[in-house]
Structure formats: C-alpha cells, structure tokens
PyMOL commands that place a pseudoatom at each C-alpha (Angstrom):
pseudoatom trace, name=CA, resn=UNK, resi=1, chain=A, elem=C, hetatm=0, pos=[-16.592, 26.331, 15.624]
pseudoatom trace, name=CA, resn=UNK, resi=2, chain=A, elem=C, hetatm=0, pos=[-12.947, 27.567, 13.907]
pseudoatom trace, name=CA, resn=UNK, resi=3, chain=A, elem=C, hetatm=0, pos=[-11.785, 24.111, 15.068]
pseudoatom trace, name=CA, resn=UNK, resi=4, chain=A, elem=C, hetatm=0, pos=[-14.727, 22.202, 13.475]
pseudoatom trace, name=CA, resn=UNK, resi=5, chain=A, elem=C, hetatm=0, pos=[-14.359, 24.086, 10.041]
pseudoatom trace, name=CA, resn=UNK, resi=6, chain=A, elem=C, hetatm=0, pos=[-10.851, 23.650, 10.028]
pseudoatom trace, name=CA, resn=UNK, resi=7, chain=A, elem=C, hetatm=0, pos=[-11.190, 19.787, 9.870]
pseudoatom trace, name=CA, resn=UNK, resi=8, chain=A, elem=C, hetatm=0, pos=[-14.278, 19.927, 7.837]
pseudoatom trace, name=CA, resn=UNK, resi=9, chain=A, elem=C, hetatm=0, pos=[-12.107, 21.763, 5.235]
pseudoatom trace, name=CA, resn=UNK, resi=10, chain=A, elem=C, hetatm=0, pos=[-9.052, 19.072, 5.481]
pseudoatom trace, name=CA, resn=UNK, resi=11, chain=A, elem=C, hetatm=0, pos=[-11.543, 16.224, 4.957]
pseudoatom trace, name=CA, resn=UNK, resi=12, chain=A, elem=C, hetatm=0, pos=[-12.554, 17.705, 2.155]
pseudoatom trace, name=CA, resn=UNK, resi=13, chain=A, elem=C, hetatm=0, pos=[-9.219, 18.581, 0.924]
pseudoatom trace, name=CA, resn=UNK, resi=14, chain=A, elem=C, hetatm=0, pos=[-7.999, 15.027, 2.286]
pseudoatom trace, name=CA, resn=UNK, resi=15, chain=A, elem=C, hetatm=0, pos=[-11.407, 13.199, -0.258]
pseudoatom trace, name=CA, resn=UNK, resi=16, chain=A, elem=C, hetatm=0, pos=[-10.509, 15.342, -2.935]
pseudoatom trace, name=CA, resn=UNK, resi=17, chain=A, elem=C, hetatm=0, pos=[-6.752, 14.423, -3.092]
pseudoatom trace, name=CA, resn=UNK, resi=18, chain=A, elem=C, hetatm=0, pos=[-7.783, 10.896, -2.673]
pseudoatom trace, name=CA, resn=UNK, resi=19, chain=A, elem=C, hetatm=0, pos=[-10.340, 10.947, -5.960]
pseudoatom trace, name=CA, resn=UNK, resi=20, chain=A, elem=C, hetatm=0, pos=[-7.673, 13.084, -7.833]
pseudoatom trace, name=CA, resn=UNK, resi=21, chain=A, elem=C, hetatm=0, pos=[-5.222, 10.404, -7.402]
pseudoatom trace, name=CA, resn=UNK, resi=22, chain=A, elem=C, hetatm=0, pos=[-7.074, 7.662, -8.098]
pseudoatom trace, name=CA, resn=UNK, resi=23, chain=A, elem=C, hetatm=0, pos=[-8.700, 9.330, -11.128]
pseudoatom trace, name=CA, resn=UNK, resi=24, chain=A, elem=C, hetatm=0, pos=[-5.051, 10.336, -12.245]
pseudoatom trace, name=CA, resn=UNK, resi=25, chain=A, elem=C, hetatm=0, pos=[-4.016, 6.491, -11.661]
pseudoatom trace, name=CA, resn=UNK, resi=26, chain=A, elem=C, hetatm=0, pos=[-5.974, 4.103, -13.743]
pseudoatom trace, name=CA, resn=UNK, resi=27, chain=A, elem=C, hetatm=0, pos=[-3.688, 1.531, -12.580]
pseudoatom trace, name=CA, resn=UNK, resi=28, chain=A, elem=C, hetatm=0, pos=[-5.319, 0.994, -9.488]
pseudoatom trace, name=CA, resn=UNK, resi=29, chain=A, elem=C, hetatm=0, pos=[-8.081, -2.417, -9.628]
pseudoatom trace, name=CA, resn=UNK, resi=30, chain=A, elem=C, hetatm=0, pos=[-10.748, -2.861, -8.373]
pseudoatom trace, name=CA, resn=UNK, resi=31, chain=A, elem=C, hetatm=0, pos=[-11.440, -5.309, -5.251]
pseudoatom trace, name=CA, resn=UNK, resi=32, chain=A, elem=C, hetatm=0, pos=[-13.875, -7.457, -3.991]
pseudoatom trace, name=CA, resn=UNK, resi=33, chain=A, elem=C, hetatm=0, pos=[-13.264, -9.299, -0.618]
pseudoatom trace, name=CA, resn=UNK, resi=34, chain=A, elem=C, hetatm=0, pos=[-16.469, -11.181, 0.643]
pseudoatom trace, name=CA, resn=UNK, resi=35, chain=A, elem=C, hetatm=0, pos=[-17.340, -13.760, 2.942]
pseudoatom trace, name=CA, resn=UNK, resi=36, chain=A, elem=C, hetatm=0, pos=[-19.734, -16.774, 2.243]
pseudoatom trace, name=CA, resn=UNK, resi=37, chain=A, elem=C, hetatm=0, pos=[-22.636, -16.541, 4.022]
pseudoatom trace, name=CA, resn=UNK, resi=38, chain=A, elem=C, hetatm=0, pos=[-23.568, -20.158, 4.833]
pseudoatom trace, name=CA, resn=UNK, resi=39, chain=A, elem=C, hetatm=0, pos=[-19.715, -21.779, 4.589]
pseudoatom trace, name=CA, resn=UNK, resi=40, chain=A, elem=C, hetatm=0, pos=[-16.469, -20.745, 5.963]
pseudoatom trace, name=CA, resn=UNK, resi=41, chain=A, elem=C, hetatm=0, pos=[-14.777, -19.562, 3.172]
pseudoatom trace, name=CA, resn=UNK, resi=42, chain=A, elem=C, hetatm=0, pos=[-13.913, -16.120, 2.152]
pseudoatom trace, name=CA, resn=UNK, resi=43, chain=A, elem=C, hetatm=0, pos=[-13.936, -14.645, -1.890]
pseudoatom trace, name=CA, resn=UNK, resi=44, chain=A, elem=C, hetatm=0, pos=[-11.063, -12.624, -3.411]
pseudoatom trace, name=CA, resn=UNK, resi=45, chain=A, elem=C, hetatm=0, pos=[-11.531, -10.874, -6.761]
pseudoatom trace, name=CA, resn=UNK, resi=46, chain=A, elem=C, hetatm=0, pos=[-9.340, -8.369, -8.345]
pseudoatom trace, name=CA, resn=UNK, resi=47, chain=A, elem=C, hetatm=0, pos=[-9.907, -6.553, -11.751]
pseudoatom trace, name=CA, resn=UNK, resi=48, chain=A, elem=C, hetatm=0, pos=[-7.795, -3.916, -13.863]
pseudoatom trace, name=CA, resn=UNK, resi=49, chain=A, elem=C, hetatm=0, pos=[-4.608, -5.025, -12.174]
pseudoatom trace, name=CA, resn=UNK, resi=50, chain=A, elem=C, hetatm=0, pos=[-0.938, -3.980, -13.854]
pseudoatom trace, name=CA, resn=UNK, resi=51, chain=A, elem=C, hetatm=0, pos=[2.364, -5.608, -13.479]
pseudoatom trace, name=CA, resn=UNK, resi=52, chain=A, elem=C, hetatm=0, pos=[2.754, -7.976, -9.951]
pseudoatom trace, name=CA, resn=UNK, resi=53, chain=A, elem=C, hetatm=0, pos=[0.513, -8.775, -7.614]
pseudoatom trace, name=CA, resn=UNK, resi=54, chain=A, elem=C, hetatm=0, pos=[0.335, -10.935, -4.217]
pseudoatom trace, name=CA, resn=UNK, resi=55, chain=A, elem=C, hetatm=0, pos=[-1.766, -11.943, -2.265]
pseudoatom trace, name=CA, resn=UNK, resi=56, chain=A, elem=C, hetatm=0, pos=[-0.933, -13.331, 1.189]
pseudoatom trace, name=CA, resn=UNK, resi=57, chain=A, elem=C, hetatm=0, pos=[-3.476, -14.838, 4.125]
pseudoatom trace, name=CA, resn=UNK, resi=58, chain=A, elem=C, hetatm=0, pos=[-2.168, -13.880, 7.634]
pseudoatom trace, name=CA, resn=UNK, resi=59, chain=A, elem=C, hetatm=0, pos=[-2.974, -15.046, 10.912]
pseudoatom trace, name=CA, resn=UNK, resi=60, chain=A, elem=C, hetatm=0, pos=[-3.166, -12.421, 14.167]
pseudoatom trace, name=CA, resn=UNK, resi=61, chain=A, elem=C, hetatm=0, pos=[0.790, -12.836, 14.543]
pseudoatom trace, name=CA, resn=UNK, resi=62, chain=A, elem=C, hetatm=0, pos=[1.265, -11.947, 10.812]
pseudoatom trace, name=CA, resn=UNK, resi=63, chain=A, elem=C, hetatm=0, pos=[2.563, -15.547, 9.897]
pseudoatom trace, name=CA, resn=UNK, resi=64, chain=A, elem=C, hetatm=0, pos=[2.047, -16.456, 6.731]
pseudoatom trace, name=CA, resn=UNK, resi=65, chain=A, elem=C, hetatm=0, pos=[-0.504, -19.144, 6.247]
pseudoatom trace, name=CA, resn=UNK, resi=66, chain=A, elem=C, hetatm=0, pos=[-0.821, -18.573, 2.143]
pseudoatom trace, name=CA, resn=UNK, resi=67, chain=A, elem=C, hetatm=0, pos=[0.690, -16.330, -0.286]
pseudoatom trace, name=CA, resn=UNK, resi=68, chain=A, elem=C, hetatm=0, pos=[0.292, -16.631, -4.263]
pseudoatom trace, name=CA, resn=UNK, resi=69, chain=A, elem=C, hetatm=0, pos=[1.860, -14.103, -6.761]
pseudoatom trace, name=CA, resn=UNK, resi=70, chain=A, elem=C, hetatm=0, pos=[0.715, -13.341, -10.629]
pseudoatom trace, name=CA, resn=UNK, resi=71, chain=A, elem=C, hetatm=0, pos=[2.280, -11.175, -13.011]
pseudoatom trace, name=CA, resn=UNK, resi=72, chain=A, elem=C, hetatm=0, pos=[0.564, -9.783, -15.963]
pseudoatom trace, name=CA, resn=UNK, resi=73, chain=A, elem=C, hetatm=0, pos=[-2.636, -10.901, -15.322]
pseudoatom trace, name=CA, resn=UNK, resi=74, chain=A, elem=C, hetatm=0, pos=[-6.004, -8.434, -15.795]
pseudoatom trace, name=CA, resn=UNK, resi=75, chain=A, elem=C, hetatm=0, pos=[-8.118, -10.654, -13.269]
pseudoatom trace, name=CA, resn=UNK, resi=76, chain=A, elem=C, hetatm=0, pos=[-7.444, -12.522, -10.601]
pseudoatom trace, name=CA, resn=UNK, resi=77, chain=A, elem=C, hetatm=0, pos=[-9.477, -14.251, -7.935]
pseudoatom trace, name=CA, resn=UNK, resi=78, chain=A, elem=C, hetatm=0, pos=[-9.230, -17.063, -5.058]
pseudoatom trace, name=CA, resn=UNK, resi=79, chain=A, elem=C, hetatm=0, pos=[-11.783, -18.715, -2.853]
pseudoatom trace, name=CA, resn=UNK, resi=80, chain=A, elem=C, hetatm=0, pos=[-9.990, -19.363, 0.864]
pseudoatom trace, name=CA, resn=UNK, resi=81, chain=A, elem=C, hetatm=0, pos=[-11.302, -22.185, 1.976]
pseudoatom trace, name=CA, resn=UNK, resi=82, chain=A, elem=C, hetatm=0, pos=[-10.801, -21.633, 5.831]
pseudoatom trace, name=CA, resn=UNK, resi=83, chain=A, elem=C, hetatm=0, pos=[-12.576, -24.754, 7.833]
pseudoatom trace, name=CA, resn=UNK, resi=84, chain=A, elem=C, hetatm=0, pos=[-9.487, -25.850, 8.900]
pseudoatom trace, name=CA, resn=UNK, resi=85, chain=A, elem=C, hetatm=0, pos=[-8.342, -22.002, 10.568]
pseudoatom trace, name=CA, resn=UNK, resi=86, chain=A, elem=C, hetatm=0, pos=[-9.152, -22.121, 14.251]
pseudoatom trace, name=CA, resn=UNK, resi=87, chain=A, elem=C, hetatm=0, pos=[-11.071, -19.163, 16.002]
pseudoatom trace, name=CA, resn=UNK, resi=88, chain=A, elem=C, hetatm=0, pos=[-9.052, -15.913, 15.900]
pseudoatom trace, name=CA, resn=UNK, resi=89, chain=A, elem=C, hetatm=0, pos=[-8.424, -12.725, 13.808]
pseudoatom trace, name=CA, resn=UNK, resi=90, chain=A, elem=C, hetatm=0, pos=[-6.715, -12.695, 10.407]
pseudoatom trace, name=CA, resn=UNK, resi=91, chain=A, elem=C, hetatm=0, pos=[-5.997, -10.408, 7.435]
pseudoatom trace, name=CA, resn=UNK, resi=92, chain=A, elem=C, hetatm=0, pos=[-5.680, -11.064, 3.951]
pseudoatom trace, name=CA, resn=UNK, resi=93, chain=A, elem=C, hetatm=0, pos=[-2.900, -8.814, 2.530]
pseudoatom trace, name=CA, resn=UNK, resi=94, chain=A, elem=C, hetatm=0, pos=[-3.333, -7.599, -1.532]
pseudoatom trace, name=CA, resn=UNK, resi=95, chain=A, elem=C, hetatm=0, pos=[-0.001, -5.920, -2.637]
pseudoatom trace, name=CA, resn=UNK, resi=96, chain=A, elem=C, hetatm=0, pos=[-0.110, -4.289, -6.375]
pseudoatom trace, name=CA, resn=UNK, resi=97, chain=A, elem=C, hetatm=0, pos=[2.817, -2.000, -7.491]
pseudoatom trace, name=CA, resn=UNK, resi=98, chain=A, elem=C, hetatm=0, pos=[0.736, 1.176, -7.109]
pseudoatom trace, name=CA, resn=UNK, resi=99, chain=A, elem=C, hetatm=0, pos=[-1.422, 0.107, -3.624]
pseudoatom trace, name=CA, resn=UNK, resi=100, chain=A, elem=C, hetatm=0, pos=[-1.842, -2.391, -0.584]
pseudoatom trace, name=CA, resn=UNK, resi=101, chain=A, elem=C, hetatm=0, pos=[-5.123, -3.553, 0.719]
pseudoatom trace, name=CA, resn=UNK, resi=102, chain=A, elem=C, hetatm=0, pos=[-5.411, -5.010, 4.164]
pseudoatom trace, name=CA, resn=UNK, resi=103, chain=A, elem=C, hetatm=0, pos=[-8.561, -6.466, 4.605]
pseudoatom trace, name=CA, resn=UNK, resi=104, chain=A, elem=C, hetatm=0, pos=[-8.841, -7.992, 8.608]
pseudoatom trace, name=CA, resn=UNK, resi=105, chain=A, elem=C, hetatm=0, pos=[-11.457, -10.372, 9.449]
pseudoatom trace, name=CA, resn=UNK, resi=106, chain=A, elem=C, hetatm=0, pos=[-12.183, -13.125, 12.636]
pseudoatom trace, name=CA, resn=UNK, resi=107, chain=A, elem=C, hetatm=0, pos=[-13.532, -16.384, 12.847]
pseudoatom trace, name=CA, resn=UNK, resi=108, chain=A, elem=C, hetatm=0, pos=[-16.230, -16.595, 15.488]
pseudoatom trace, name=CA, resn=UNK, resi=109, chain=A, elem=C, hetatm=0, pos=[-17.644, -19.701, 16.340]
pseudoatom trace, name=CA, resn=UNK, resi=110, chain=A, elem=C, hetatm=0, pos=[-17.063, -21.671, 13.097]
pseudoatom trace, name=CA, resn=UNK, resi=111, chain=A, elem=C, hetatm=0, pos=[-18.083, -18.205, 10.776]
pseudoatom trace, name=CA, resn=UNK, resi=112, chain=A, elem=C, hetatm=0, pos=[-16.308, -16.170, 9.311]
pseudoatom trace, name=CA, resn=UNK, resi=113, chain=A, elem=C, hetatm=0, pos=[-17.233, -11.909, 10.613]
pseudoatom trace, name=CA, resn=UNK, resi=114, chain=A, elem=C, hetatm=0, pos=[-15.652, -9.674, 7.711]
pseudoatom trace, name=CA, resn=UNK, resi=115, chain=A, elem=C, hetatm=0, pos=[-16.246, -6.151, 7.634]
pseudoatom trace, name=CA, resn=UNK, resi=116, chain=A, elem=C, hetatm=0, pos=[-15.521, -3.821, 4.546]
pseudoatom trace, name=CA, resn=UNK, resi=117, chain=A, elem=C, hetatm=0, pos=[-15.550, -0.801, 6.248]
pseudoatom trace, name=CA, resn=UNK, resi=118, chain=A, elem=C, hetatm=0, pos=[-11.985, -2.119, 8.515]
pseudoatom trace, name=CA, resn=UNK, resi=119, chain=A, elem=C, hetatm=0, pos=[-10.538, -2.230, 4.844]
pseudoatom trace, name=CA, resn=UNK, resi=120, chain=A, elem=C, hetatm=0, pos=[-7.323, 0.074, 4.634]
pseudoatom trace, name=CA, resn=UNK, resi=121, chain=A, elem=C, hetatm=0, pos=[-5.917, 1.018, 1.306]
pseudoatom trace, name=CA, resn=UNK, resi=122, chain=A, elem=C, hetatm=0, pos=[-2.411, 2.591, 1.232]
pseudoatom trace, name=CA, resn=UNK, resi=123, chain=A, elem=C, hetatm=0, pos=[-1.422, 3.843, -1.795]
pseudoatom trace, name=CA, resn=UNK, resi=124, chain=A, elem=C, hetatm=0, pos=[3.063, 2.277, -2.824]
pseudoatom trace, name=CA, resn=UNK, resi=125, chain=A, elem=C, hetatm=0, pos=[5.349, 5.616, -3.058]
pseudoatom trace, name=CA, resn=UNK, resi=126, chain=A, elem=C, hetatm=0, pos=[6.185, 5.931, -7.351]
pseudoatom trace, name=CA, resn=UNK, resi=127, chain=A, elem=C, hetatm=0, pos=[10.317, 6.513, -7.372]
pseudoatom trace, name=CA, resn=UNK, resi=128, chain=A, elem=C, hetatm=0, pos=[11.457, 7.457, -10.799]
pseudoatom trace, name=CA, resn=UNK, resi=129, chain=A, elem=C, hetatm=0, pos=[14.447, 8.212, -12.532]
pseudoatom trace, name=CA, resn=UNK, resi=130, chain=A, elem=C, hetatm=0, pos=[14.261, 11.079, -14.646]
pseudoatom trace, name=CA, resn=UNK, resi=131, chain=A, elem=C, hetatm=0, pos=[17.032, 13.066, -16.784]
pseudoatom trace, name=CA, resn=UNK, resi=132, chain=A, elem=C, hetatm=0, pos=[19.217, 14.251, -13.756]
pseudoatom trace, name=CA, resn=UNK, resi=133, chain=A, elem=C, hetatm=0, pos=[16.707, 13.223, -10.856]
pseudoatom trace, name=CA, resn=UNK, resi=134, chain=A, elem=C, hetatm=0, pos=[14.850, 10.870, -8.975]
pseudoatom trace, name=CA, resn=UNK, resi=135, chain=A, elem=C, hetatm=0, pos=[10.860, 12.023, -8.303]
pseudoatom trace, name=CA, resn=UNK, resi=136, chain=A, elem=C, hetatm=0, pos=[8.908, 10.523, -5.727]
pseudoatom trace, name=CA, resn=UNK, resi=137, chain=A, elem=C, hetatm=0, pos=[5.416, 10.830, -5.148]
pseudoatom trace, name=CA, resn=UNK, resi=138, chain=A, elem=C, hetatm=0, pos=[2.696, 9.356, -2.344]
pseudoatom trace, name=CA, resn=UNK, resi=139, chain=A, elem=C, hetatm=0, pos=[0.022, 9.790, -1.260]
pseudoatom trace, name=CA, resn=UNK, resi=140, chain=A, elem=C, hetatm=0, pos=[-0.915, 9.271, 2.564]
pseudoatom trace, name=CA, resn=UNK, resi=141, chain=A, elem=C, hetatm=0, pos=[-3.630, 7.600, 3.889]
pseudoatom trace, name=CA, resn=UNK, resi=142, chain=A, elem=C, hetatm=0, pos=[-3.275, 10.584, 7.119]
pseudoatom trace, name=CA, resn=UNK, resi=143, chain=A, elem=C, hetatm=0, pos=[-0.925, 13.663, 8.496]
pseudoatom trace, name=CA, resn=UNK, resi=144, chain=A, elem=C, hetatm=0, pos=[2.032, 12.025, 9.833]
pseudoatom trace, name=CA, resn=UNK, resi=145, chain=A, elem=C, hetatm=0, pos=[5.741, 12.900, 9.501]
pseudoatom trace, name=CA, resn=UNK, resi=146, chain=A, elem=C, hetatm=0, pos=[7.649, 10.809, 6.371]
pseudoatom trace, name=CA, resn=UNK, resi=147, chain=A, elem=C, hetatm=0, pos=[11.466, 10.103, 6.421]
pseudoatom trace, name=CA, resn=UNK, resi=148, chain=A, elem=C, hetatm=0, pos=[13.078, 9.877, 2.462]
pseudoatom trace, name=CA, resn=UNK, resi=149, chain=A, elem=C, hetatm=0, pos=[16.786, 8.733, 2.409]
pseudoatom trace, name=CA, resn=UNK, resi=150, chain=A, elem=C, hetatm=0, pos=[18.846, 7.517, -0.496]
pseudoatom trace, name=CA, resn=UNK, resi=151, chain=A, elem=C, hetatm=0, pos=[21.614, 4.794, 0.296]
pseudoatom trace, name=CA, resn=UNK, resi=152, chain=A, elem=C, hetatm=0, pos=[24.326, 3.808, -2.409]
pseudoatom trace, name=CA, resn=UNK, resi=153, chain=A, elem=C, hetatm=0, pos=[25.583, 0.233, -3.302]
pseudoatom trace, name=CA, resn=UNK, resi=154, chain=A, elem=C, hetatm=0, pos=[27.622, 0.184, 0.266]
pseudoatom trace, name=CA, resn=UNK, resi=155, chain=A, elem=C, hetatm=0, pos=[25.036, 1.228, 2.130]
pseudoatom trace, name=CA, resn=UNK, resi=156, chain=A, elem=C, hetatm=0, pos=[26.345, 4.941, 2.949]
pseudoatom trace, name=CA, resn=UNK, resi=157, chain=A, elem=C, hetatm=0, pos=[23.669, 7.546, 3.085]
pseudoatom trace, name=CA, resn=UNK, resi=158, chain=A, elem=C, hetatm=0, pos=[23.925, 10.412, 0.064]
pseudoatom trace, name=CA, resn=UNK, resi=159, chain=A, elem=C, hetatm=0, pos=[20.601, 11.955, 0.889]
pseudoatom trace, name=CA, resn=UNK, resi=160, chain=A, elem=C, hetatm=0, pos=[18.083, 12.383, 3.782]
pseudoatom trace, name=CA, resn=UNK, resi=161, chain=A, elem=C, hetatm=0, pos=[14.982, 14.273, 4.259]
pseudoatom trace, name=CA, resn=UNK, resi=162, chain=A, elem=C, hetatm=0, pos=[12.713, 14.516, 7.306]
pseudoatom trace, name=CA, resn=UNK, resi=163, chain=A, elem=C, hetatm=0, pos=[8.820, 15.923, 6.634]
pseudoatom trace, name=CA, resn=UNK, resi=164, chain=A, elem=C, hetatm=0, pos=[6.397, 16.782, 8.914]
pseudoatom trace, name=CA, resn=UNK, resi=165, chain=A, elem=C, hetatm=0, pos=[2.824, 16.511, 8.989]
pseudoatom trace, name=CA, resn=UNK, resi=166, chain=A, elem=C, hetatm=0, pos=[2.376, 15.444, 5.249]
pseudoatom trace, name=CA, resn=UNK, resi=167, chain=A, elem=C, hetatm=0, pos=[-0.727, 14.477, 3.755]
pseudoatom trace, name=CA, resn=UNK, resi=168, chain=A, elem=C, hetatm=0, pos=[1.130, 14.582, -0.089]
pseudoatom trace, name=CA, resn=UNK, resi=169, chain=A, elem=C, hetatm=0, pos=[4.912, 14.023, -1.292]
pseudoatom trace, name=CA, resn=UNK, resi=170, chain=A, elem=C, hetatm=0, pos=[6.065, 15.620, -4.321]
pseudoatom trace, name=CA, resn=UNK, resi=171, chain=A, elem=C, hetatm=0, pos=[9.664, 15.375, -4.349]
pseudoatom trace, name=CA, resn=UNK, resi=172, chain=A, elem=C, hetatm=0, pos=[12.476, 15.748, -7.039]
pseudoatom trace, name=CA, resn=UNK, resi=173, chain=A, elem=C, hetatm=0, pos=[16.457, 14.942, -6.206]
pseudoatom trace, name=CA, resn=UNK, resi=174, chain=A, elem=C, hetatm=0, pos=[18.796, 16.189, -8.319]
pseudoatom trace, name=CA, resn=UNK, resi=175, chain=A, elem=C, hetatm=0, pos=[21.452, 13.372, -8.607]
pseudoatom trace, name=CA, resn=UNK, resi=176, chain=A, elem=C, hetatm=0, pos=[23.480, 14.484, -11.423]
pseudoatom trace, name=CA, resn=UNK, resi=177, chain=A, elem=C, hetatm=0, pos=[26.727, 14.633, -8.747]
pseudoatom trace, name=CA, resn=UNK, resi=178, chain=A, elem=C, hetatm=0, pos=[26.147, 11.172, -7.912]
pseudoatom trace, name=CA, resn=UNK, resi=179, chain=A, elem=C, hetatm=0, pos=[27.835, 8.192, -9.531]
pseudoatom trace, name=CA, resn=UNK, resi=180, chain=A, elem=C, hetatm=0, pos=[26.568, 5.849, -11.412]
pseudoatom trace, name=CA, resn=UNK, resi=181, chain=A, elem=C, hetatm=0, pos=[25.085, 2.447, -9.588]
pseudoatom trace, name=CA, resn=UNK, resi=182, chain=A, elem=C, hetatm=0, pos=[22.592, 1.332, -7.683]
pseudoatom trace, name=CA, resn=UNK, resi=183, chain=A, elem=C, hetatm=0, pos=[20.965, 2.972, -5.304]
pseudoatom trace, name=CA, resn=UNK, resi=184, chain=A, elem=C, hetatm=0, pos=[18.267, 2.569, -2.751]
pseudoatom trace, name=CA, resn=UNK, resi=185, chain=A, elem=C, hetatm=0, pos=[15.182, 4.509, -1.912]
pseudoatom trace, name=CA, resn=UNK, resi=186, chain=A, elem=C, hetatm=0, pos=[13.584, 4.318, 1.310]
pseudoatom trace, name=CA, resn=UNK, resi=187, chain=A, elem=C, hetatm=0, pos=[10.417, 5.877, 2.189]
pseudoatom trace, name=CA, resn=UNK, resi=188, chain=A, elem=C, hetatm=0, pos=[9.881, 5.554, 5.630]
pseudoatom trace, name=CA, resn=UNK, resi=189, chain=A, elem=C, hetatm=0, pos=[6.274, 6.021, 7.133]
pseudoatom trace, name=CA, resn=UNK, resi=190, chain=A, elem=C, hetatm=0, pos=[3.949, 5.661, 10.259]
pseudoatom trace, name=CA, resn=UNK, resi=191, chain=A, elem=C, hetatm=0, pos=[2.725, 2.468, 8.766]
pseudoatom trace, name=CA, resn=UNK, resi=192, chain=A, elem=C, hetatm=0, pos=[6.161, 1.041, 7.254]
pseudoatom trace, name=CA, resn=UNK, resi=193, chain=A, elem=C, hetatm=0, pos=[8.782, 1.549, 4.924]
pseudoatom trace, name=CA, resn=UNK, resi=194, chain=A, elem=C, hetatm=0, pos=[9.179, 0.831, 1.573]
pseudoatom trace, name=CA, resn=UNK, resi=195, chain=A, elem=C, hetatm=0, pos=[11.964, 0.034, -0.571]
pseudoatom trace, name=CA, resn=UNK, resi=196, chain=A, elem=C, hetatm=0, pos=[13.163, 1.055, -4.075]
pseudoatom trace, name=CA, resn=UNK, resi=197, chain=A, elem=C, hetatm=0, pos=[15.952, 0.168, -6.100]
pseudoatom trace, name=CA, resn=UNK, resi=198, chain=A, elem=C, hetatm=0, pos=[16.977, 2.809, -8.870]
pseudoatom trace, name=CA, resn=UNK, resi=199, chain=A, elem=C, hetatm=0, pos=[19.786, 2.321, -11.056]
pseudoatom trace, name=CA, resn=UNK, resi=200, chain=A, elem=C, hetatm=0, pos=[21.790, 5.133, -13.575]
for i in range(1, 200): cmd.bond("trace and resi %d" % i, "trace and resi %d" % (i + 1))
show_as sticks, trace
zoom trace
C-alpha cells in the first residue's frame, strides 16, 4: 500500500512539474499531427512557435526521407503526402528550441495507423550565460541519471557532473576562473545528448 502511495504521490509531483513548466514557458506551440482518414497522407500543424524549427520525416532506420526548417515563423504546417512510402513504421520528428516531439506512426496495408497517445514530448535543456555563470535547466520526461560536462575550444574537459535519479535540473556553474572562448555544453541523457555552445 506504502509502495502504491509512494508512486501515486510522484505522479502527481511528476504532472505538476510538467504543467508548472509549461505554464512558466509560453514558448512552447501547440501541435497537431493527424492522419487522413480516406487518403494516405498525414497533417502537421504547429502554432505559437519561437525562433527555429524543423521538421524531419523518418523511416524505421531513422533515415531521413524529408526535413524542412523555418525560422521566425508563428504557424507552420505541411501535408505528407505518403502514397509512395512502402509498408513499415515511421516517425515524424518536430524540433523547436525549447521541445522535441516524436510522433511514430505505420503504414498498414496502403493506410496510414497514427496514434496520439505514442506521442513523446521532451522538453531541450535552457544553457545560459549569466554574470559569472552558466545555468542550466530541464526538465525530464522520467527518473534517470543525467551527465553535464563543459568542454573548452580544444576539447579538454573543465567541468563534469554525474546526477542520479533526476526528474528536474537546476544547475548554476560558476565560471568566473575560466577564460574567455567558446565553450561547449553537453547534457547527456537516457534518451540523447544535447549540445550547447556558450561563448564569454
């Protein structure tokens, strides 16, 4: 029963964390992926999108079978027309600069079988420089262990940090002892690792 409340309680906590961010972050759009009922084609819409965004069409051995990029655009949409895909599973692939959305789908028998609830929406680590440090912050989409390490211009590690079990990063470096240049974040997760280029 102990056991059962316990992950009650982190669902909660886990739902709450996830409103609070995206209530915090009005930067995140708003997505609609649908199929066509009666041809094989599948509709992408995006609203309230900031900055650069891609969208990429991938095939089961995440090649690349379409990929189109806009910057500074509110709304954005595309109709795939897919009667020339073969059956097989797919994803399309929607990258922002605050979240990812992998949306997988098959084609069965000449139709197209999407499901929104296989939708999984990662949320981009935010690096910062500010005054004397660097903050990160992410948000995880589940408890898993996250590996943070700074690299200079050559390449040379100046800073590593291993967490455990993290649900939440809230970090702040203090890099006032490091020279100026460029320097690269990596945020290294279950799901993969992204890169960040911060220059002082």
């Amino acid at each position: 029963m102990k056991k059962v409340m316990i992950k009650c309680a982190l669902t909660v906590c886990f739902c709450i964390g996830m409103f609070s961010m995206a209530t915090a972050n009005p930067n995140l759009p708003a997505v609609e992926i649908v199929e066509a009922k009666f041809e094989k084609k599948i509709s992408f819409e995006a609203r309230s999108v900031q900055g650069k965004a891609t969208v990429t069409l991938l095939d089961e051995n995440e090649v690349s079978l379409y990929a189109q990029t806009w910057k500074d655009r509110s709304s954005i949409g595309k109709i795939f027309d897919l009667e020339a895909l073969p059956n097989g599973k797919y994803e399309l692939f929607f990258e922002t600069e605050t979240n990812e959305i992998i949306q997988p789908f098959r084609i069965e028998k000449g139709k197209v079988l999407l499901k929104e609830n296989e939708r999984i929406v990662r949320y981009v680590p935010i690096v910062a420089k500010v005054g004397e440090y660097i903050r990160l912050s992410w948000l995880n989409d589940e408890m898993s262990s996250v590996k943070i390490e700074i690299e200079d211009e050559d390449g040379s590690l100046v800073l590593e940090e291993k967490l455990k079990g993290v649900l939440k990063v809230a970090r702040r470096y203090d890099v006032s002892r490091l020279e100026r240049g460029t320097y690269l974040v990596k945020v290294k997760t279950k799901a993969k690792t992204y890169y960040r280029e911060i220059n002082w």
